[in-house]
C-alpha positions as CSV (number, residue, x, y, z in Angstrom):
1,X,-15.0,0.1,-35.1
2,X,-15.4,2.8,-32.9
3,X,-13.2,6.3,-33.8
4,X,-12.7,8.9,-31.2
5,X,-15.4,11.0,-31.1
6,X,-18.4,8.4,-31.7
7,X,-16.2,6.5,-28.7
8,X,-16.6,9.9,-26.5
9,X,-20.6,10.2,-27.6
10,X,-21.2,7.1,-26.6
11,X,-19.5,7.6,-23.1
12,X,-21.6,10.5,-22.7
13,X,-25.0,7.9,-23.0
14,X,-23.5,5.6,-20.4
15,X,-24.0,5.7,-16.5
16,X,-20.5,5.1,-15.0
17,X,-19.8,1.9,-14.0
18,X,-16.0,0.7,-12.5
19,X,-14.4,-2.4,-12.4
20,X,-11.6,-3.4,-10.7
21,X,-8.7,-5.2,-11.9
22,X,-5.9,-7.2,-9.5
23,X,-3.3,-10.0,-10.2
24,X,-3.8,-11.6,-6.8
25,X,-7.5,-11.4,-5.6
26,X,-9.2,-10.9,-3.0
27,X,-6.0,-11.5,-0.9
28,X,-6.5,-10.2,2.5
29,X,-2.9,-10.1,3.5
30,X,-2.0,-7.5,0.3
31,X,-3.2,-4.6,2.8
32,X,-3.7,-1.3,1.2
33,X,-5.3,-3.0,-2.4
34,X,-8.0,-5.4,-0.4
35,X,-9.0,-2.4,2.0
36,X,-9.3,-0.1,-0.9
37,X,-11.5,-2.6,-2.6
38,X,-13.5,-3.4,0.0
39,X,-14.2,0.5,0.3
40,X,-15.2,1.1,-3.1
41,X,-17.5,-1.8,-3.2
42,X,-19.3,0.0,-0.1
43,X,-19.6,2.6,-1.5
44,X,-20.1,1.7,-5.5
45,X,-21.8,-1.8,-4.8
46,X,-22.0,-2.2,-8.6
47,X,-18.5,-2.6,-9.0
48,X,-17.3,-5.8,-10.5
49,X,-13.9,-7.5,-10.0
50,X,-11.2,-9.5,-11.9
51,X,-8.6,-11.1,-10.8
52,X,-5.7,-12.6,-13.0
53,X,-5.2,-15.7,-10.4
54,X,-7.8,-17.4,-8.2
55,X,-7.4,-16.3,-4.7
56,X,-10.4,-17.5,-2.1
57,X,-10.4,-15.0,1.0
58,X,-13.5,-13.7,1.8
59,X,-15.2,-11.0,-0.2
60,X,-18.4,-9.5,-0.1
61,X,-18.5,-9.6,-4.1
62,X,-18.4,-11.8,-6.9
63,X,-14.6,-12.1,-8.2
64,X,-13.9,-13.0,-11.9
65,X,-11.1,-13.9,-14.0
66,X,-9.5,-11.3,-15.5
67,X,-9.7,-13.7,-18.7
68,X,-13.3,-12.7,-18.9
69,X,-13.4,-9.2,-18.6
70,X,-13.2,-8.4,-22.1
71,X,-16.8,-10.4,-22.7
72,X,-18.2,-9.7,-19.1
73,X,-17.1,-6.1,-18.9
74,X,-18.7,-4.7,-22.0
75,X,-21.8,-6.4,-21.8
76,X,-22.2,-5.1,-17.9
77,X,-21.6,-2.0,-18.9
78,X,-18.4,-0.7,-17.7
79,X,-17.0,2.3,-18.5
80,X,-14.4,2.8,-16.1
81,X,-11.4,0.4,-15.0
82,X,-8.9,0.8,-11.9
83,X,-5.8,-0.9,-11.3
84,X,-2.6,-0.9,-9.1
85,X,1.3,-1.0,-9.4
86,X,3.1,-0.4,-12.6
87,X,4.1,-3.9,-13.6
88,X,0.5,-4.8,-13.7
89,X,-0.8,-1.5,-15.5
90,X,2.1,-2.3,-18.1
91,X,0.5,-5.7,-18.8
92,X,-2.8,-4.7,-18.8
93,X,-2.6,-1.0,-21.1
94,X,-0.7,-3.0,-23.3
95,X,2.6,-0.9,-22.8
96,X,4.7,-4.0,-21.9
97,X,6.3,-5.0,-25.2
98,X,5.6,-1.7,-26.9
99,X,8.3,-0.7,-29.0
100,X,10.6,1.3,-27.8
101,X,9.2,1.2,-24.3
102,X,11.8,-0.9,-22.2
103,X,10.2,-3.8,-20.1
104,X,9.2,-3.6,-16.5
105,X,10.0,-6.2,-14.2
106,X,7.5,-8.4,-13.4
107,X,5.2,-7.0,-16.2
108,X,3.3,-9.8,-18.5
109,X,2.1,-8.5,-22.0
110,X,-0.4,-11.3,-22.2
111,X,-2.8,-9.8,-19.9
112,X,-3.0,-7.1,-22.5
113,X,-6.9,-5.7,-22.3
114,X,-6.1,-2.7,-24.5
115,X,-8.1,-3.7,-27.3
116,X,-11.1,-4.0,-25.0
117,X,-10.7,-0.5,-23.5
118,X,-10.3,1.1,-26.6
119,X,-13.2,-0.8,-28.7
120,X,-15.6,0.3,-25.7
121,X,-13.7,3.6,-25.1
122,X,-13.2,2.6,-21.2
123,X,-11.2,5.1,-19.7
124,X,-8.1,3.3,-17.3
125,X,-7.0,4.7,-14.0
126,X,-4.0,3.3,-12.7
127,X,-2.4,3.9,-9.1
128,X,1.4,3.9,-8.9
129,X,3.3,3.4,-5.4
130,X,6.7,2.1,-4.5
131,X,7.2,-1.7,-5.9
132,X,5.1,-3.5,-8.1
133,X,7.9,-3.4,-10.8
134,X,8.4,0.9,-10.0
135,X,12.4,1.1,-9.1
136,X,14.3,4.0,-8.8
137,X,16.2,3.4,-11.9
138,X,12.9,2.4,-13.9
139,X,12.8,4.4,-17.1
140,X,10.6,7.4,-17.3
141,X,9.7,6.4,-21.1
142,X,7.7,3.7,-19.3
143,X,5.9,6.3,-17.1
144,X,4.9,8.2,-20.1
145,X,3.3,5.1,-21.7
146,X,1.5,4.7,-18.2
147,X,-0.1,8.2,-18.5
148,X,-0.7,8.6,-22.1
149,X,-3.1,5.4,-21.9
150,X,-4.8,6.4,-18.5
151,X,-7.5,9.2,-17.6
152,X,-5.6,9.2,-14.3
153,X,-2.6,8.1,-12.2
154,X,-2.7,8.5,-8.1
155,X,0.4,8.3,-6.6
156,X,2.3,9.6,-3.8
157,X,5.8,9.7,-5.0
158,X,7.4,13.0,-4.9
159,X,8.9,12.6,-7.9
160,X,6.2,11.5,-10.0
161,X,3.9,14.4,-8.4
162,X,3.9,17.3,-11.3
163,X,5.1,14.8,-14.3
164,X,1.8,15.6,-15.9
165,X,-1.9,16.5,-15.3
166,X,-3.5,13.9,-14.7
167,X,-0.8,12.6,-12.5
168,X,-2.9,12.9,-9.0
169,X,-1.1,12.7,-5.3
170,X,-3.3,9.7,-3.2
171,X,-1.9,8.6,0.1
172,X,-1.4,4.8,0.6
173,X,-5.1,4.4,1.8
174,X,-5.3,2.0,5.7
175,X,-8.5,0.8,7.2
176,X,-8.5,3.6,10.4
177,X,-11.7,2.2,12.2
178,X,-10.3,-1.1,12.3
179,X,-6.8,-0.3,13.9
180,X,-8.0,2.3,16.5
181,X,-6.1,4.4,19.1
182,X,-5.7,2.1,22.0
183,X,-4.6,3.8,25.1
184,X,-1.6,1.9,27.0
185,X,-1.8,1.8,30.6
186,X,1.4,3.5,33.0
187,X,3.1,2.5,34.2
188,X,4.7,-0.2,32.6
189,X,6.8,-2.5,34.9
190,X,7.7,-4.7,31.9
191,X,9.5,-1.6,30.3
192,X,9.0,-0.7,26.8
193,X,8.0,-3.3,24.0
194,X,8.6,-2.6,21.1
195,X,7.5,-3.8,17.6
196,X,9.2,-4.2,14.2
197,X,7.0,-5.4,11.2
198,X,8.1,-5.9,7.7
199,X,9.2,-8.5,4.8
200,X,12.9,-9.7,4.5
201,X,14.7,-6.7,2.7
202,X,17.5,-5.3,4.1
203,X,15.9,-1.7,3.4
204,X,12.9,-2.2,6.4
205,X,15.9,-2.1,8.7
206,X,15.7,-5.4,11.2
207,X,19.3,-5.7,11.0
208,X,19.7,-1.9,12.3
209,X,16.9,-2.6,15.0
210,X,19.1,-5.9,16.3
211,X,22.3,-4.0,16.4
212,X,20.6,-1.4,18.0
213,X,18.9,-4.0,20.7
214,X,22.2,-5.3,21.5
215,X,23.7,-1.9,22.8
216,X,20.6,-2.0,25.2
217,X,20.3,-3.3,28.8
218,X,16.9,-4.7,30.5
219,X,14.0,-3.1,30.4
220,X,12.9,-3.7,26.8
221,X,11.1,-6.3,24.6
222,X,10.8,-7.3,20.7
223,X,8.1,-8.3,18.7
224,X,8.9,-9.2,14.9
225,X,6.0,-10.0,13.0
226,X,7.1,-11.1,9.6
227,X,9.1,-13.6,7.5
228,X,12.8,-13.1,9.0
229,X,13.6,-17.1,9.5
230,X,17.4,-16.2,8.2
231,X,18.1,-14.2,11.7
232,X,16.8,-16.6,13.8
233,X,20.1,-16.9,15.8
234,X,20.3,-12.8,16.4
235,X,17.0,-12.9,16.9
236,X,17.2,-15.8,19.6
237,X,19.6,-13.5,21.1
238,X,17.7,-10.5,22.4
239,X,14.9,-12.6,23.2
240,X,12.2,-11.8,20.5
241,X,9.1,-12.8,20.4
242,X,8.7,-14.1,16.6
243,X,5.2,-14.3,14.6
244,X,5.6,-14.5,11.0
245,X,3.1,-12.8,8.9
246,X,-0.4,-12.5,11.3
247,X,-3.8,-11.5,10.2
248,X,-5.5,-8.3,10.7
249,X,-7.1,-9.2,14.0
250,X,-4.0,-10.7,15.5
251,X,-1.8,-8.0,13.9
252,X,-3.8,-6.0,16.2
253,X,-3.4,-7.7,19.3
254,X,0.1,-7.2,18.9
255,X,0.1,-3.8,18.0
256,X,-2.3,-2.8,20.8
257,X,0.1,-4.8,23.6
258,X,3.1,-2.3,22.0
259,X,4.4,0.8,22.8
260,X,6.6,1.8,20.0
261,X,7.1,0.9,16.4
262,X,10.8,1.1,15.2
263,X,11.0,1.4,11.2
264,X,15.1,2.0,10.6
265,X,13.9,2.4,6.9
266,X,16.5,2.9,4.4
267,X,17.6,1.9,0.7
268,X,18.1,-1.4,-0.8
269,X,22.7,-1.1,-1.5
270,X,24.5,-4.0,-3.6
271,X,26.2,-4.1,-0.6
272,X,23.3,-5.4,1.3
273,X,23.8,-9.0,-1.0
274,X,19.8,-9.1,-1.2
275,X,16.8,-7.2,-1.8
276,X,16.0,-4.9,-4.9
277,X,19.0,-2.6,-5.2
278,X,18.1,1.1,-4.9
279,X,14.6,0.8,-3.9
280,X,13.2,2.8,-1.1
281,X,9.7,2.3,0.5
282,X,7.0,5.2,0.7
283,X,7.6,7.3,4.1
284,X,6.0,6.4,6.3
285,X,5.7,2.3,5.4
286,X,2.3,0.7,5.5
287,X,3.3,-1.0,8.2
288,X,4.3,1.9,10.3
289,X,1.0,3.8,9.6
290,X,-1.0,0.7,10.5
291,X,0.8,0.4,13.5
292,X,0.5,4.6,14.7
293,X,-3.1,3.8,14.3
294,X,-3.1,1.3,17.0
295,X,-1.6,3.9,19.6
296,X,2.7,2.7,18.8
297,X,5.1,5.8,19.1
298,X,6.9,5.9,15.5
299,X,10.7,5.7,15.6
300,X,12.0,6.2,12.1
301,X,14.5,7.1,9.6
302,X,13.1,8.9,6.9
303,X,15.4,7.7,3.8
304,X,13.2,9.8,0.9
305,X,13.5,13.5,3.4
306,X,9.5,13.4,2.8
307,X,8.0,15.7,5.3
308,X,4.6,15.9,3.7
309,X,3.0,14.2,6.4
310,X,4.6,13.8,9.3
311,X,6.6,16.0,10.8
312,X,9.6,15.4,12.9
313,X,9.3,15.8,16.8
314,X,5.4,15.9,16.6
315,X,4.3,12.7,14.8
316,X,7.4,10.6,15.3
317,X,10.5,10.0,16.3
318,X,13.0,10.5,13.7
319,X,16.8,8.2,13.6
320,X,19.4,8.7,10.9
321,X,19.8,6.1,8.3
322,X,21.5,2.6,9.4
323,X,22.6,4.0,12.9
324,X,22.2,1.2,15.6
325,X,23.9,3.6,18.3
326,X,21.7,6.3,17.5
327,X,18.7,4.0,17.3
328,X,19.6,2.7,20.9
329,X,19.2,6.1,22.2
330,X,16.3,6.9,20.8
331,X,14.6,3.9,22.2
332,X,16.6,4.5,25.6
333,X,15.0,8.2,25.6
334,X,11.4,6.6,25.1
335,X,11.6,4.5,28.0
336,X,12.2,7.7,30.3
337,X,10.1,9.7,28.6
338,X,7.0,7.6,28.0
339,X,4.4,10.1,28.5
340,X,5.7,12.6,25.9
341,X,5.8,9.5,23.7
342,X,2.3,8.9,24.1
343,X,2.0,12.4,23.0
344,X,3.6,12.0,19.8
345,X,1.6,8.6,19.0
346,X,-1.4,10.2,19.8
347,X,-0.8,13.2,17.1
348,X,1.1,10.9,14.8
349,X,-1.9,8.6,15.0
350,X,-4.5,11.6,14.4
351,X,-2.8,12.8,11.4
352,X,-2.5,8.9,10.0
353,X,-6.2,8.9,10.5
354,X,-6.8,12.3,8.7
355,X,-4.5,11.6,5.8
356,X,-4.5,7.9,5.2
357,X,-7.8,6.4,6.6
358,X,-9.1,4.0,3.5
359,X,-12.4,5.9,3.5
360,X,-10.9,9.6,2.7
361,X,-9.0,8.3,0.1
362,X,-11.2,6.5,-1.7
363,X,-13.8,9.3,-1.8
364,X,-10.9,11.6,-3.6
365,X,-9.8,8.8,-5.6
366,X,-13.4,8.4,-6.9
367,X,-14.0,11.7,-7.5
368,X,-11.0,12.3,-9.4
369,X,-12.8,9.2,-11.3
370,X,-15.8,10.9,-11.7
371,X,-17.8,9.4,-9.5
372,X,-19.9,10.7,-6.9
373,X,-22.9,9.8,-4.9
374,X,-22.8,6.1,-3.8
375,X,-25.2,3.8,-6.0
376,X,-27.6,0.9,-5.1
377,X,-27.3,-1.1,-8.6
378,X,-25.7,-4.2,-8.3
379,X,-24.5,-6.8,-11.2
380,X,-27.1,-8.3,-13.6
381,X,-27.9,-11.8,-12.8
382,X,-26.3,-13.9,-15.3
383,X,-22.5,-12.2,-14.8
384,X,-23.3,-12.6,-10.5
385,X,-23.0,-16.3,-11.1
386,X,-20.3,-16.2,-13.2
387,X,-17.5,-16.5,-10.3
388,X,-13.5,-17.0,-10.5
């Protein structure tokens, strides 16, 4: 058995190797988690990954269950193990079912890969962004355990930022050079088109966006890519064009025929009679960000007053909370003004590619690791054929 300090000395003899554990992977459609991955297996190739269910999307590395990481990982040599959202870090550090700790929703203690990490002294670094189990109300005992049993935890919720040192801030990371600027053409006779992407939670603001549409005359058309069957009549109504969820590639063709993207965010109320009560999304939404990188105008509320990245009246648009009237305008005053729209999607877009772009983010996030230059070594023969 391994005590601390023989654990740390024989760290010190080891070359760093990561692995990266997921509940659902490699699932293309989860966004921020499959571009980060596929970024750090660019850059550290001898990465491996686990993944707690069997998921078949393409990826340009082996995948493995997370059922055999604690053989496979030792004996590869890893020293280093990265992991999103709380509920899954709580399963997986072994805080779920801790005494005293209260459970997280969504959380499994039988994932539990503590033992493993401390037998082979791997260090755990855990990223933390809205969801995944992390509510408003969720204790902050259950943050604690979090950090005490990782090296490091990236997030970029304002309240979480200064809870401890190794809490570190990380912007939701988005793949830039694939959503690039794309210029729109003026004029446009068919008026202004705008787009609304999200799931079905009253907080992403569809409702807000309809109402709003409603107070509207010609001169403006919807796309709503996304899962909203239950407002098919309202929908029906101002003649949207519906999608459901798309792909990346034909999220793109959408984005790149818009002009604006309308995120009336806002916070999950009782009142609502679904969704997760209290929660607010990250500012701006995944979604959003995505969408600025194609070349939309952002039209927002801003439920969390987080100005660390974009600032009102020079990367967006900004609309008060749940306000269809006020919405309306907004959208009215883009159609008039479309060139100093295209102004404020063009630095909104910039800054989203600055900030956010999945390559910048993963470099910090691996140096705060303790990695650095990329390396060439790839898995060892016998654990490449070894495949979830």
């Amino acid at each position: 058995m391994f005590i601390p300090a023989r654990r740390a000395a024989a760290r010190a003899t080891r070359r760093q190797r990561l692995a990266v554990v997921d509940s659902h992977f490699p699932w293309a459609l989860s966004g921020f988690r499959y571009h980060e991955a596929e970024e750090i297996h660019r850059r550290r190739p001898d990465t491996l990954f686990f993944s707690l269910f069997h998921l078949t999307d393409p990826f340009p590395a082996p995948v493995y269950p997370l059922e055999a990481f604690p053989t496979l990982a030792p004996e590869a040599g890893i020293t280093d193990v990265y992991m999103v959202f709380l509920n899954f870090a709580a399963g997986v550090l072994g805080v779920e079912g801790l005494d005293g700790v209260p459970a997280t929703p969504g959380a499994r203690s039988d994932i539990s890969l503590k033992a493993t990490l401390d037998r082979w002294g791997m260090r755990a670094h855990v990223t933390l962004y809205p969801g995944g189990g992390l509510l408003p109300d969720t204790d902050p005992s259950v943050i604690a355990a979090i950090r005490r049993r990782s090296a490091t935890v990236f997030t970029s919720i304002p309240e979480l930022l200064g809870a401890g040192v190794n809490i570190v801030p990380a912007a939701v990371p988005v793949p830039a050079d694939f959503y690039q600027l794309h210029e729109r053409r003026v004029p446009r006779s068919a008026g202004l088109r705008i787009v609304f992407v999200g799931d079905d939670r009253p907080r992403k603001g569809l409702l807000v966006l309809l109402d709003a549409m409603s107070e509207l005359d010609g001169g403006f058309e919807l796309d709503v890519i996304g899962p909203h069957e239950r407002h098919a009549d309202r929908l029906s109504a101002v003649s949207a064009r519906c999608h459901g969820w798309l792909p990346p590639a034909k999220l793109r063709e959408v984005l790149w025929q818009c002009d604006v993207v309308v995120s009336p965010a806002t916070r999950d109320l009782t009142s609502d009679g679904y969704g997760d009560t209290g929660m607010i999304d990250g500012f701006p939404t995944t979604a959003a960000r995505v969408a600025m990188l194609a070349g939309c105008c952002l039209i927002a509320s801003n439920p969390l007053s987080d100005n660390s990245m974009l600032q009102r009246g020079e990367d967006y648009v900004w609309v008060p909370e749940r306000d269809p009237t006020a919405l309306a305008k907004a959208l009215q005053v883009a159609r008039e003004n479309a060139d100093a729209h295209r102004r404020i999607a063009a630095r909104g877009a910039s800054t989203i590619r600055r900030r956010c772009d999945v390559k910048v983010v993963v470099e910090s996030k691996l140096a705060q690791m303790g990695f650095s230059s990329r390396t060439r070594a790839v898995p060892p023969a016998d654990l490449r054929d070894v495949q979830s």
